[in-house]
Structure formats: structure tokens, C-alpha cells
C-alpha positions in Angstrom: 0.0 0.0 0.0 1.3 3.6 -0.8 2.4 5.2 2.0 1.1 8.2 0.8 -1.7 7.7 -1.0 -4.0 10.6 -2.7 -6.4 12.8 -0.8 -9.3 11.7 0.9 -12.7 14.5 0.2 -15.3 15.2 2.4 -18.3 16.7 0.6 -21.3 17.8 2.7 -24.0 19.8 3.6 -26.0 19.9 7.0 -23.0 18.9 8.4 -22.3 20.1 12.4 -18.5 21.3 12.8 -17.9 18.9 15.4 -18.9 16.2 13.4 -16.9 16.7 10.2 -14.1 17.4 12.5 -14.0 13.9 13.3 -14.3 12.7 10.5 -11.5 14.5 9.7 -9.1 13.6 12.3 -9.8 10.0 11.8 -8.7 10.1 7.7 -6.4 12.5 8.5 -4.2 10.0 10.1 -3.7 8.7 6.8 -3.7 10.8 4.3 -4.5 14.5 3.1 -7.9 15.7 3.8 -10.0 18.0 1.8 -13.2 19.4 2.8 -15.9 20.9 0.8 -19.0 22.4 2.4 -21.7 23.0 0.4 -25.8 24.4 0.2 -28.4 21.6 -0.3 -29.4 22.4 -3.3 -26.1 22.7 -4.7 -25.5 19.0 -3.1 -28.3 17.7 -5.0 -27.8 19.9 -8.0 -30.2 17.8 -10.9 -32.4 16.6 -8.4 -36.1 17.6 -8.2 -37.1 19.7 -4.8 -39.0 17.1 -3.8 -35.9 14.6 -3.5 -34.2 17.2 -2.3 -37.0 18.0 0.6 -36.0 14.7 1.8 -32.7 14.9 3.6 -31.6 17.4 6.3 -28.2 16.5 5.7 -25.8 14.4 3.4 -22.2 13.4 3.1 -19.9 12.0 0.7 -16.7 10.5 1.6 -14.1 9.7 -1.4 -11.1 7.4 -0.1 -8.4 7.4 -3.3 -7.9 3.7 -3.0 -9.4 0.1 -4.3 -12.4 -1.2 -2.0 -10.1 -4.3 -0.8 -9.3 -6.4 2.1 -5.8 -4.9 2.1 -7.3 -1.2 2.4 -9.2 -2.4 5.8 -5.8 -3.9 7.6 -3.3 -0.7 5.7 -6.4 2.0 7.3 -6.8 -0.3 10.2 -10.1 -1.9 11.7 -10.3 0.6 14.8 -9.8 3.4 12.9 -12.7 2.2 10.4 -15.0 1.3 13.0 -14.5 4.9 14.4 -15.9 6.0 10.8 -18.8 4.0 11.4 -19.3 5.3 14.6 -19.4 8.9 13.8 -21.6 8.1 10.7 -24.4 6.1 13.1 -24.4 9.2 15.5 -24.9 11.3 13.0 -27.9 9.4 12.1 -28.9 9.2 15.7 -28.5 13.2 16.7 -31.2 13.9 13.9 -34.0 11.0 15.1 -36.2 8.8 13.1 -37.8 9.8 10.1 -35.0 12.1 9.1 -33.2 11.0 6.3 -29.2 11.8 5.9 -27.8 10.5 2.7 -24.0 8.9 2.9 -22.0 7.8 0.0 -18.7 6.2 0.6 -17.0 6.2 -2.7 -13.8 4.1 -3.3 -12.2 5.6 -6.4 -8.4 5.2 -7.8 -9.2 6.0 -11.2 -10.7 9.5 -13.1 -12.5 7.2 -15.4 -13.8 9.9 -17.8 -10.2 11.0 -18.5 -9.0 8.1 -19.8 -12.6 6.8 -20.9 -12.7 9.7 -23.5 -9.0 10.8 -23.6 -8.3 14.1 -21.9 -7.2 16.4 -25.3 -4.1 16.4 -24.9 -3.3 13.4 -27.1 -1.5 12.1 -24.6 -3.8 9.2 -23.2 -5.9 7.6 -26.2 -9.5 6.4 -24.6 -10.4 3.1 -23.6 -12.3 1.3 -26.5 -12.5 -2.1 -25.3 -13.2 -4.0 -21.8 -10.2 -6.0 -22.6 -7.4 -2.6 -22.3 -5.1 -3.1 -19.8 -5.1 -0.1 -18.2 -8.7 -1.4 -16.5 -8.3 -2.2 -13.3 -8.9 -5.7 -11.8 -10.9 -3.9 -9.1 -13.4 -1.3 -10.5 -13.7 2.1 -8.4 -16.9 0.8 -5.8 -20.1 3.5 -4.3 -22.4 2.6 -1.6 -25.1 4.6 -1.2 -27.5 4.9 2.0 -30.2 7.3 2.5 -32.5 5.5 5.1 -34.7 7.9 7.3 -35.0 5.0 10.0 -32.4 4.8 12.4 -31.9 0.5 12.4 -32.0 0.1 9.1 -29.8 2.8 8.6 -27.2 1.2 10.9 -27.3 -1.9 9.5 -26.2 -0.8 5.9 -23.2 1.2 7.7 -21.9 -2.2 9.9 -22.3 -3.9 6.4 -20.6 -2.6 4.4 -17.0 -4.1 5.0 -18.4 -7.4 5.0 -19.1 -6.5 1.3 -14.9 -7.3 0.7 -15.9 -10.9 0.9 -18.8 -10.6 -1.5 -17.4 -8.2 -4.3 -15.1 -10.5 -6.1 -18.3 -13.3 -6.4 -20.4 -10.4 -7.9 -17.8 -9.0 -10.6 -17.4 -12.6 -11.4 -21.1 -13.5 -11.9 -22.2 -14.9 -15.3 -24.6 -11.9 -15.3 -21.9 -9.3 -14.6 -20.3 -11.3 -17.3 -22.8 -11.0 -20.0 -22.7 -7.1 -19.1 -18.9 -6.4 -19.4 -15.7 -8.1 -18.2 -14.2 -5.2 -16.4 -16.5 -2.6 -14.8 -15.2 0.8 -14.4 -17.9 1.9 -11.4 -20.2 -0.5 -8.8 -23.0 1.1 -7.2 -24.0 -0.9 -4.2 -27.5 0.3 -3.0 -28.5 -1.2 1.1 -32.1 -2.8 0.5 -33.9 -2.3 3.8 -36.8 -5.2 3.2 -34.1 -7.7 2.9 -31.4 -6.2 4.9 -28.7 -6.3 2.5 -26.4 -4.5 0.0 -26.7 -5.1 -3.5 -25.5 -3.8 -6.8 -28.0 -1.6 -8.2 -25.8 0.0 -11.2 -22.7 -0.8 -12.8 -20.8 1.8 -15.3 -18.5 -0.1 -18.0 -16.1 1.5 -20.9 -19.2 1.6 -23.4 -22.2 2.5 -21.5 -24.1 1.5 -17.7 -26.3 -1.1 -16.7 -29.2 -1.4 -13.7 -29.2 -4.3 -11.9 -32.1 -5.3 -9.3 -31.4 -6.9 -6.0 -31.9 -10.7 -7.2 -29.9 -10.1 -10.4 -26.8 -11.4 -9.1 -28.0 -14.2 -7.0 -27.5 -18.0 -8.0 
């Protein structure tokens, strides 16, 4: 693992001081930290206001590294259950039945650079699932937006265990049929069944939505 790896970002709005501070002092252990704090509707820019009505605060955190088993033990499990931590009392200092939108975004690639080629001539674009500059990991999103405090604790506490579970989904013979290297996995947390899943994957030539029994056996 790098030793110094990119810059972690926290974007935000509706965010208290205190808690963004800790979130900061926990990544900043690691790496660089960037903050960006932001107006609702700037947030949410492309949504409609009713969507937008819906959450009193959100977050997105953007960790510069593959969504791996070696990431956990390089960040360290204390320190990563201190993230979830601060992320489940920010849930619980605003109460049921308000919703606070997280996104934890594991990215080590700017896709749309070398997707499309960045005009310099430099980098040519990907054409094909087969280049070799795809990664064997694709950059991974997991989105929660629950208003209800349980289920909204439950897809945070989940979502390491989804290291275990990643490799079986990019390997299914649905994924397959799709595209043999995504570039971006969206896992969305189901609250009737309690579980992540991979609601949209991104590939060199276009995106696909999957539903929640797509990838099963």
C-alpha cells in the first residue's frame, strides 16, 4: 500500500463542525484531507425539490484507494470502526424519520479521463473491456439514504463485510454477459431484505441497472 496515498474529500452539507471534524481527524491520520461544504441544493444539483426536501443532511466521503481487504488492515479496523461510529451518531442526533444521505466512494481512477481521452493526445481512450489499463478492481459507491435509524445502521456495519462478496459479484455470469471489467459498482443497502446489492454498474461503453436478485445463483 502507498504510503502516501491521494487525498481523501469530504463533501457535505447539513454537516455540524464537530462532526466533520472527526471525520476529519480520523482520515487524517492517513492521508490529506480535503473538505468541501456546500448548500443543499447545490448538493443535490439535478435533483427535483421534492428529492431534495427529503434529507436534512448528506455526506460524501471519497477514499483514493481500491475497495479491498488490504485497504481495511493498511487503514486499520479501529480506525474504520471509528468512521462508522461517527456516521451512526450522525444518524442518531437527527432522530427517526429524518433522512441523511452517505455515500462512501472508493475511487483510484478519473474514469472519464481516460474513458474519453483528456485532449491532450497524450492518453488515447479506452475502447475495449479487454485494455489493460482497466483495473482488476473497479472504483466501488455505496449509497444509504434510510430515514429510520436500524436500518440505517445496519447498511453502515455492512458494508465491510461487502470485501468478501465483491469478487463473487464482478465474477457472476450476469456481470459477465454485461462487461468483463466494470469501471464503477453502485451498491445500494435494500432495507426489506437487509442487504447490500449492486444496483448500477458503469462499463467503458455505456451503464447497466441491476435489481437486487440479479446477481444471485
Amino acid at each position: 500500500m502507498n504510503e502516501k496515498p491521494q487525498t481523501v474529500s469530504l463533501r457535505y452539507y447539513g454537516i455540524s463542525p464537530w462532526e466533520i471534524e472527526v471525520i476529519y481527524n480520523i482520515f487524517n491520520e492517513k492521508f490529506e484531507v480535503i473538505q468541501e461544504a456546500t448548500e443543499r441544493d447545490e448538493y443535490f444539483k439535478g435533483w427535483n425539490e421534492g428529492a431534495r426536501e427529503e434529507f436534512v443532511s448528506a455526506l460524501t466521503i471519497t477514499i483514493p484507494l481500491p475497495f479491498s481487504e488490504e485497504f481495511f488492515k493498511w487503514f486499520g479496523f479501529k480506525a474504520w470502526e471509528k468512521v462508522k461510529s461517527i456516521i451512526k451518531e450522525m444518524k442518531r442526533r437527527r432522530g427517526n424519520g429524518k433522512a441523511i444521505r452517505v455515500e462512501i466512494l472508493f475511487q483510484t481512477e478519473e474514469w472519464n479521463k481516460i474513458h474519453y481521452g483528456d485532449g491532450t493526445g497524450v492518453k488515447s481512450p479506452i475502447l475495449s473491456d479487454n485494455d489493460e489499463r482497466l483495473p482488476d478492481y473497479p472504483d466501488v459507491l455505496f449509497v444509504t439514504e434510510s430515514s429510520e435509524n436500524h436500518n440505517f445502521n445496519s447498511a453502515i456495519e455492512k458494508i465491510d463485510f461487502m470485501v468478501e462478496l465483491l469478487p463473487y459479484h464482478l465474477n457472476h455470469s450476469e456481470m459477465k454477459k454485461f462487461c468483463k471489467k466494470p469501471m464503477v459498482v453502485r451498491y445500494y443497502y435494500d432495507i426489506q431484505s437487509g442487504k447490500w446489492y449492486v444496483e448500477h454498474v458503469l462499463s467503458y461503453d455505456g451503464g447497466r441497472g441491476f435489481t437486487i436478485d440479479s446477481l444471485r445463483d
